[in-house]
N, C-alpha and C positions, 0 to 999 in steps of 0.2 A: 511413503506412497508416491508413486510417480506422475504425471502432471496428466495424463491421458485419464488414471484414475481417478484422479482427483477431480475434472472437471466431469465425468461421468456422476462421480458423486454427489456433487452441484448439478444437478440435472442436465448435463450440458453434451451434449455431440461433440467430442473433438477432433472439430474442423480444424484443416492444416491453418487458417491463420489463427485461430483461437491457438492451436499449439504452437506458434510461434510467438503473439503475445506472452503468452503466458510465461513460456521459456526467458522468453526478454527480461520480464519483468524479474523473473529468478535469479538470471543469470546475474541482473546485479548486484544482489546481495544487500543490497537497502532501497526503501522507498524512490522511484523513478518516474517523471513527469511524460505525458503522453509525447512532448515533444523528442526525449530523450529514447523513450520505445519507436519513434518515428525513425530518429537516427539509427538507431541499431538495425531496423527491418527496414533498408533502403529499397525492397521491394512492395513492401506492401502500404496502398496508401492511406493518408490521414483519416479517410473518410470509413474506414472497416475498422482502423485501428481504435478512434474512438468508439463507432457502434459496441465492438467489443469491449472495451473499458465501461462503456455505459450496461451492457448484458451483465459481465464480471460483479460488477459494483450491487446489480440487480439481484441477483444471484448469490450475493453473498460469499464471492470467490477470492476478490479483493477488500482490500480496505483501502479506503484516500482520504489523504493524511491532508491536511490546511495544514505547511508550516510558518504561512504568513511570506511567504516569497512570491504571493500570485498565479501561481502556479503550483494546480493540485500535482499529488504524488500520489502511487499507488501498490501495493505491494501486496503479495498472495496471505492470503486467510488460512491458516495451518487447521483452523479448525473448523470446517465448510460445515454446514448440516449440524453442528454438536453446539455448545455452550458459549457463545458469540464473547460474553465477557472473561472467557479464556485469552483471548487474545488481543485483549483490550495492553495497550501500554504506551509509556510515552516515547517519546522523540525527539530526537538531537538536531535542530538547523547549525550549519554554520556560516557564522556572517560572512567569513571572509571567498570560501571557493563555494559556498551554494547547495554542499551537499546534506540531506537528510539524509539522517539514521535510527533504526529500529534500537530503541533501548527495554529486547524483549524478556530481558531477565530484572527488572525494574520494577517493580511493583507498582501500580497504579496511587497515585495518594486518594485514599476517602475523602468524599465531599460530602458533606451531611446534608442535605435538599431541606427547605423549609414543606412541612406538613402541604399535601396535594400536587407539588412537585414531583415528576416520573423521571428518571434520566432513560433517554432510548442509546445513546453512546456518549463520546467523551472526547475531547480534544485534548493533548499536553503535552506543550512541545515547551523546551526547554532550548536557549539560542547563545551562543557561544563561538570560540573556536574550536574544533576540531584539531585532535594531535598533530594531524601533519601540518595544518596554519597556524599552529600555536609554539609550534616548535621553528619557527622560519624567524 
């Protein structure tokens, strides 16, 4: 599905900067912080870039990831509209050059909740080096 229909699918108008958000965030291939979408669309400014990360996130477009570096990340929801813990997985920080990664072939570990407990989503990020800083 391409990002026009995907954000249609998500209830959403794809406005040229929603379709450049969104493209942004695609284009890098793992979890990317609003400052980093900032860099990439040196046209467009902070101030829409967020509103739309906050619409996204509303909407259920994105997912943002806490990997404990202060700064949220955010990356597209493959499964908009359908079964949200499809897309539940965890995440790779790495200490040394900063980057998150999507570990979407990973299966979630089960957490048992004590009785009356609901889980609404899931954090789990896992913090290391990365092959290219691990290999240096």
């Amino acid at each position: 599905m391409n990002i026009p229909e995907m954000l249609e699918g998500a209830g959403m108008r794809p406005s040229p900067v929603r379709l450049l958000v969104a493209r942004a965030i695609e284009s890098a291939g793992r979890p990317v912080s609003s400052l980093e979408i900032e860099q990439a669309l040196e046209t467009v400014d902070r101030s829409s870039i967020t509103r739309t990360l906050v619409l996204f996130s509303n909407k259920g477009f994105v997912h943002s990831v806490d990997d404990g570096s202060g700064s949220v990340k955010y990356e597209l929801c493959r499964h908009c509209g359908e079964d949200r813990d499809r897309d539940l997985h965890p995440h790779f920080h790495c200490l040394a050059c900063g980057a998150t990664y999507c570990l979407d072939h990973t299966p979630m570990p089960e957490v048992e909740l004590p009785c009356g407990f609901e889980r609404r989503s899931a954090n789990f990020v896992i913090k290391g080096l990365c092959p290219k800083c691990s290999a240096r």
